[in-house]
N, C-alpha and C positions, 0 to 999 in steps of 0.2 A: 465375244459378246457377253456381258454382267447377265447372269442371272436374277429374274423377275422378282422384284421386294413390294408387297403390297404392304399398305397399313389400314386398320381401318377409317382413320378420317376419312382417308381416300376416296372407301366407298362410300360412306353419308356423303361425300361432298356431291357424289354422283346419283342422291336422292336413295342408299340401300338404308333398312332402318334399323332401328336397336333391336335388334332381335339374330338369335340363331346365324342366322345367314351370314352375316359377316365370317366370321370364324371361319365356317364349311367355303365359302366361296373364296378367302385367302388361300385355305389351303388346297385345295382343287387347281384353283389359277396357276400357285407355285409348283404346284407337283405335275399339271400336264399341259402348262400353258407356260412354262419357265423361259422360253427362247425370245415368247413376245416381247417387244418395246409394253412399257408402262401406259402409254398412249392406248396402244391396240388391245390390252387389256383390258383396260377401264372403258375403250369401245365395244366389244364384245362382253363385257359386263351389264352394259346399259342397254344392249338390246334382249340379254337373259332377263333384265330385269321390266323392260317394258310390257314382253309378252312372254312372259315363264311357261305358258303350257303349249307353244313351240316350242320348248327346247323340252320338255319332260321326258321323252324318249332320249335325249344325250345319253350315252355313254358316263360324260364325265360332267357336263352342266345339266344336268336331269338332279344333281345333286344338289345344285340349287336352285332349279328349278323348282323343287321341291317344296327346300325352305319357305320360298317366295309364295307360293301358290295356297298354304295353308294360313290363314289371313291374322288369328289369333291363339296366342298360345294356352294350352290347357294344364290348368294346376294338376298337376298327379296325387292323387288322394293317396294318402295312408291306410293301414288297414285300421279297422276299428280298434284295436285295442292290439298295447305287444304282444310278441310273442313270447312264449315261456322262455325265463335261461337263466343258469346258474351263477351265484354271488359267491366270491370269496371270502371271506373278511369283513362281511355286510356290515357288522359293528365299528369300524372304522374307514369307513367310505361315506365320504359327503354327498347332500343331497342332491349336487348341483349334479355329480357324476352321475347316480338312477337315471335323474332326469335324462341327461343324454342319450344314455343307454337305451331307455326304455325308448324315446324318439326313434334312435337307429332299428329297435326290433319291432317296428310298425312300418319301416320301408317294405314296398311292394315284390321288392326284391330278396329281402332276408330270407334266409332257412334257418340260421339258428344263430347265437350266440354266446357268450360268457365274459364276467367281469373279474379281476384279479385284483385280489386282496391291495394292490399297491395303487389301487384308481385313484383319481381325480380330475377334477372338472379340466377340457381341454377348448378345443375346438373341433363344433362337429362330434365326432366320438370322442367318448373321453380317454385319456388317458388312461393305459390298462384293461380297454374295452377289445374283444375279440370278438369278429363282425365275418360271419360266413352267409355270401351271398352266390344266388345263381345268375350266371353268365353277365357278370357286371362288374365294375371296379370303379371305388369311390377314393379317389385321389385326398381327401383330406381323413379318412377311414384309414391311410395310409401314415398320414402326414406330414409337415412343412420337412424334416430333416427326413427325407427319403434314406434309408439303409443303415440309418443309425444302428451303433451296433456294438458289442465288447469287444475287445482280442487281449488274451489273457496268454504270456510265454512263462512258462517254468524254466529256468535257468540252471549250469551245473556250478556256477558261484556258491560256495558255503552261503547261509544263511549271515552267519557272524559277520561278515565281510559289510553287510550292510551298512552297520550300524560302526565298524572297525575304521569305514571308508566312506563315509556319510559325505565328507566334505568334495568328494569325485564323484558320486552319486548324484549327488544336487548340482555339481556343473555340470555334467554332463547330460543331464538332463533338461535343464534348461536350455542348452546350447543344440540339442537336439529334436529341439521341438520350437511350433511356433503356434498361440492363440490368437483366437478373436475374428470378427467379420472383417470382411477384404481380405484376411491376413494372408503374404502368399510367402512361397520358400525361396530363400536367399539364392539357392541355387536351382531349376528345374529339375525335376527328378523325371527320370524315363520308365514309360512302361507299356505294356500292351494295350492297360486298356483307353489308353489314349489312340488307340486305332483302331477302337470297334468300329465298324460301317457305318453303325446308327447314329456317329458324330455327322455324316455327311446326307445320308438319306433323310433325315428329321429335319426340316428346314430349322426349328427352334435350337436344336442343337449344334447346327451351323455356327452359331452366333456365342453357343457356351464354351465350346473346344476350348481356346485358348484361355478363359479362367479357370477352365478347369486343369488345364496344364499348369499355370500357377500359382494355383490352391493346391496342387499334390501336394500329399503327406504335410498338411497342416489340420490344426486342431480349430473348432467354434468356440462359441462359450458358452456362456449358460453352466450349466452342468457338465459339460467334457470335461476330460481331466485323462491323464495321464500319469503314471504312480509309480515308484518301485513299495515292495510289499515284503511280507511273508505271507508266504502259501503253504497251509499244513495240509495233507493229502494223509486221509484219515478212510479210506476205505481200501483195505490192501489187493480187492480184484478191481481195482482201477485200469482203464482202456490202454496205459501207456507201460504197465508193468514199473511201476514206480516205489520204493519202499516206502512205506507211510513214514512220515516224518516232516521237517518243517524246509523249505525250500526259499530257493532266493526268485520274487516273483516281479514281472511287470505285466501291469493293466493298463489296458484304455479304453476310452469311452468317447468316440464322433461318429459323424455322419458323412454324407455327399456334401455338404460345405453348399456353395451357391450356387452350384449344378443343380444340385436336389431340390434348394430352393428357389430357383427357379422355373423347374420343372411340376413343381407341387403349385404354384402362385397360376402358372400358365393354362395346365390343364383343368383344374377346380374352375378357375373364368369359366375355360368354353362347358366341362359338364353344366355349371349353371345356365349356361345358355341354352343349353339342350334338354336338358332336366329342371324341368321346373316343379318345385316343390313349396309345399308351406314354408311360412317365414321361420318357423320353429327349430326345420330339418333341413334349410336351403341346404349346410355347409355339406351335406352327404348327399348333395347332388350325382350320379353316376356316370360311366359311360359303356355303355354296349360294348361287351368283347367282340361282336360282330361287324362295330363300326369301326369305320376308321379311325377314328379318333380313340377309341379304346385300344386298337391295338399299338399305333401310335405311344400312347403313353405306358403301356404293356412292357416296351421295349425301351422306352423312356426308363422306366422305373427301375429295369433289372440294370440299364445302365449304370445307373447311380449307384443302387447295388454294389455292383464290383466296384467302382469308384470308389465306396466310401470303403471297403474290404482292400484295396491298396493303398488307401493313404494310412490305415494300420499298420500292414507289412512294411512300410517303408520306415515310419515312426520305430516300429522294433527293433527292425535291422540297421539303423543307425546306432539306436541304444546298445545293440546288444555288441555290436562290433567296437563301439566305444569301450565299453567296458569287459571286452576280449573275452566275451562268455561265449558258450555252445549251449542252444536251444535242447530242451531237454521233450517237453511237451507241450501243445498250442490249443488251449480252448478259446472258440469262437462263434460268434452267433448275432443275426439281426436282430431288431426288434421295434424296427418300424418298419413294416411292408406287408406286402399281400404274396401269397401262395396259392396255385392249385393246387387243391386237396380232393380228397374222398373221404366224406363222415356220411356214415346211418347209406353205405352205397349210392351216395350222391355227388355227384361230381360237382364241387364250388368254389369261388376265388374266396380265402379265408384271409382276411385284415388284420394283423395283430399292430395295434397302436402301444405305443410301450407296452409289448407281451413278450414273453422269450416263448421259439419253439420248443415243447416239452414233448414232443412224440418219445415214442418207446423207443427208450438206447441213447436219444438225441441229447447231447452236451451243450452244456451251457455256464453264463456268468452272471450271476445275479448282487451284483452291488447292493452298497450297505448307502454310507454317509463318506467324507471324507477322515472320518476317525472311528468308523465302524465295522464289521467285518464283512466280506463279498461272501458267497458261496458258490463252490462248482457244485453244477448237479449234475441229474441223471436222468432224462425225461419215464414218465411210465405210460404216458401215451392216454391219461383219463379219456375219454371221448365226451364227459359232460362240462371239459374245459376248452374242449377242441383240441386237445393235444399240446395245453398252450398252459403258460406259468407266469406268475411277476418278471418286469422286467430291471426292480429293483425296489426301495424301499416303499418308493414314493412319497410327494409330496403332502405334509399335514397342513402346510403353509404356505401363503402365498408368496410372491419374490418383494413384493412391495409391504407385506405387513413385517415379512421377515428381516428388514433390514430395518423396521419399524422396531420390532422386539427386542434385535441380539445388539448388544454392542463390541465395537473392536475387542476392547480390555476380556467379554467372556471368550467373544471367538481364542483369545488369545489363550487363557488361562486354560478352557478344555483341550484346545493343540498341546498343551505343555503336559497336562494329566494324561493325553492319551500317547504322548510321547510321538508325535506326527510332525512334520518340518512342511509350510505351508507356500507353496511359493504362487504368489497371484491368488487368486480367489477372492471371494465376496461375501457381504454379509448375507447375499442372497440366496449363499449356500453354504449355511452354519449347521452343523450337524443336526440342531435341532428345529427344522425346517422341515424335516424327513422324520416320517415312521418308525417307528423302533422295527430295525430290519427284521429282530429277534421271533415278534410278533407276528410279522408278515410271514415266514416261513412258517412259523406253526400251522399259521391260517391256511396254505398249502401242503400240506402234508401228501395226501393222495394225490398229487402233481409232480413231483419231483423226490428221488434221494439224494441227498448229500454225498459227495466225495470227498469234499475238499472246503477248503476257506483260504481268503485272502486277507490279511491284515494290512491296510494301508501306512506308511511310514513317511513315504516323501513323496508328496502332492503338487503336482503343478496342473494350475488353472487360468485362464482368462482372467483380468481383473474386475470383471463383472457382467450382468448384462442378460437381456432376455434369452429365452431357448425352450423350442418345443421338444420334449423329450424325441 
C-alpha cells in the first residue's frame, strides 16, 4: 500500500484555513496516519476539525487539535529596543545591514549577537550577521544555501608546475567540475551520506533523495567557484607541519545545491506559520528546538551539512587524481549554519550567516575576490564575536548595479594584470564588487591569525546568476 501524500489544497478543500494548522496536521497525518487511504484521512480530518476539543486529549491529533481551537493568531512582539552587540568594520557596512541586525537582536529569543566586517544586506539577517539564540532555530538566520562552505587541499605538485602546465590545469578542471542551478553530474557519484535515515524519516526529504543523488559533487552559482592557486603558508607552527613556503593549492566555494534549498524555502513557510512576527522581522520567524518541527529541520539542516561537505571531497578527489597529486593538508569550514554553542555559560543555537567559525584553534578559509588573495587562519575564540569571523570579503555591491558598473573589456584587463585565467563567471562578480579583502582583515584582527594565503590563478565559475552567500 503507497504511503499517505497530503497537500494542502486538500485541506482548504475540506473547509481547514490559512493558518498554522495545515502544515502540523500534514505532518501528523504522514507520520502516524501513513497506511490510511487519502479518503479516510481527510475523514478523520474533518471530524478533528468540526469539534477539536474532542480530540485535545489525542496523543497525536491533540496536535491539531490545538491549532484549530485557538481561533486568532497573536503577533509576537519584540523587545523594546536591541540588544547590545559588537560591529566589525562599522565604517564599511551599509545601512540596510544595521538595520537587519538590529531587528534580529530585538527577537524575543536573542541572547546576543555580532556583525563581521564583511556584512551586507541579506535576507532576514544580513549577511555576516551572527545571531545566538535560546532554544530556537531561525532557518533564514541560517540561510537559502544551507552548509555553504570552503574546502581548501594543499597539494605536493611544485608550485612552478602551475603556471609550466597551465593548459592541463584548465582542462582538467573544467572537465572536473560542473556549474549552475539544476546542474547535475554526468555520472552519479556514490557516498554515504546518501543513506543517512533522515532521507527516509523526513517525509520532505523523501521527495529530495534523488536530486540530491544527482546534484553530488556539482557546483551553484552566484559566487561558487572553484580554483587552482598558490598557497603561501607563512606561519612555521602551522597544524600540519608544513615548511613555510609557497604551495600548489585548490579552493572551493558551494553549498547543499537544492537540497539545502529546498529545505531552507520549506521550513521558513511553516516557522512563519507558527511564528508570527512584525512585518519588519517576519523573515526570522523561529522554530522551537522542542517542537517538532524544529527538531525536524535540526536534522534537516546538519543533513545538508554533510551534503554540501561531499560534493567538496568529491570535487577534489577527482582534481586531485586527475592531476596525479597527493594531498598534503585540508582546510575546511561552514559558513552558513547554526551551532550549539556555550557563550557567557549559556547553552544557545548560534547562526552564523556568511560567518566562518573562529573559535580558539578552529581553521578556516576566508576568500578574497576572484583576483584577490584568501587567507588561512586561526580562530582565538573572541567571545565578543561569538567565536566567529568574515566569511570573506563581502560584498560593496550589488549583482545588478555591478554588472551596471564593470564592463567585459575592465573585467578582462584586471584578469590579465592579475595574471588569473577566468573560466565562466560574470560581471556580477568582478573583483571590484567585493571589499578590499585587505581591509576586511585588519578590521578583524582580534578574531583570527593568519597562517596562510591563497592566491587565485585559474578560476572557474557559473556563467552568472543570483546566490545567497
Amino acid at each position: 500500500m503507497s504511503k499517505l501524500k497530503l497537500r494542502g489544497k486538500d485541506l482548504r478543500a475540506i473547509g481547514y484555513p490559512e493558518a498554522p494548522v495545515i502544515s502540523v496536521a500534514i505532518g501528523v497525518m504522514e507520520k502516524h496516519y501513513k497506511h490510511h487511504s487519502q479518503d479516510a484521512a481527510l475523514a478523520l480530518l474533518t471530524q478533528v476539525l468540526q469539534d477539536p476539543a474532542a480530540f485535545s486529549a489525542d496523543e497525536h491529533l491533540g496536535k491539531i487539535a490545538e491549532k484549530l481551537i485557538v481561533e486568532e493568531s497573536v503577533e509576537i512582539p519584540l523587545l523594546p529596543e536591541a540588544l547590545p552587540y559588537q560591529i566589525f568594520g562599522k565604517e564599511f557596512i551599509e545601512e540596510g545591514a544595521l538595520r537587519q541586525m538590529n531587528g534580529a537582536m530585538r527577537l524575543p529569543v536573542t541572547a546576543a549577537g555580532a556583525l563581521m566586517p564583511d556584512a551586507h544586506q541579506g535576507y532576514g539577517l544580513p549577511i555576516g550577521g551572527v545571531l545566538a539564540v535560546r532554544n530556537a532555530v531561525i532557518p533564514y538566520a541560517v540561510g537559502v544555501d544551507i552548509g555553504c562552505r570552503m574546502c581548501l587541499s594543499i597539494l605536493d605538485i611544485p608550485a612552478v608546475n602551475l603556471e609550466k602546465n597551465a593548459a592541463q590545469f584548465k582542462r582538467e578542471l573544467i572537465a572536473q567540475t560542473a556549474f549552475g542551478a539544476g546542474m547535475s553530474w554526468k555520472k552519479p557519484e556514490d557516498d554515504a551520506v546518501l543513506d543517512n535515515p533522515a532521507f527516509q524519516e523526513i517525509g520532505l526529504l523523501k521527495h529530495l533523495q534523488a536530486k540530491a543523488a544527482a546534484q553530488l559533487s556539482t557546483s551553484g552559482s552566484g559566487n561558487h567557484f572553484v580554483e587552482w592557486g598558490l598557497v603561501e603558508i607563512t606561519d612555521p607552527a602551522n597544524e600540519w607541519n608544513l615548511a613555510p613556503g609557497v604551495y600548489l593549492g585548490l579552493l572551493s566555494h558551494s553549498g547543499s545545491r537544492g537540497l539545502g534549498a529546498q529545505i531552507a524555502a520549506h521550513y521558513t513557510k511553516v516557522a512563519q506559520e507558527v511564528c508570527q512576527l512584525p512585518r519588519e522581522v517576519q523573515h526570522l520567524a523561529w522554530l522551537d528546538m522542542d517542537s517538532d518541527n524544529g527538531r525536524e529541520y535540526w536534522t534537516a539542516m546538519n543533513l545538508a551539512g554533510d551534503y554540501a561537505s561531499a560534493n567538496h571531497h568529491h570535487i577534489h578527489r577527482r582534481l586531485i587524481k586527475a592531476m596525479g597529486a597527493t594531498l598534503l593538508a585540508r582546510v575546511e569550514n561552514h559558513h552558513n549554519f547554526a551551532w550549539k554553542e556555550t557563550h557567557n555559560g549559556e547553552n544557545l543555537i548560534v547562526h552564523r550567516k556568511g560567518a566562518t567559525p573562529a573559535g580558539k584553534g578552529a581553521l578556516g578559509v576566508i576568500p578574497g575576490s576572484m583576483t584577490e588573495p584568501g587567507f588561512i587562519v586561526r580562530g582565538r575564540g573572541f567571545e565578543g564575536a561569538l567565536d566567529s569571523a568574515s566569511h570573506g570579503a563581502g560584498r560593496q555591491m550589488s549583482r545588478s548595479k555591478a554588472t551596471q558598473t564593470f564592463t567585459g573589456h575592465e573585467l578582462n584587463r584586471i584578469l590579465i594584470e592579475k595574471g588569473v585565467t577566468l573560466v565562466g563567471g560574470g560581471l556580477d562578480e568582478a573583483p571590484g564588487a567585493y571589499k578590499d579583502i585587505r581591509a576586511v582583515m585588519a578590521a578583524q584582527k582580534p578574531l583570527v591569525d593568519v597562517i596562510g594565503t591563497f592566491l587565485p590563478k585559474i578560476v572557474r565559475m557559473a556563467d552568472g546568476g543570483p546566490s545567497e552567500d
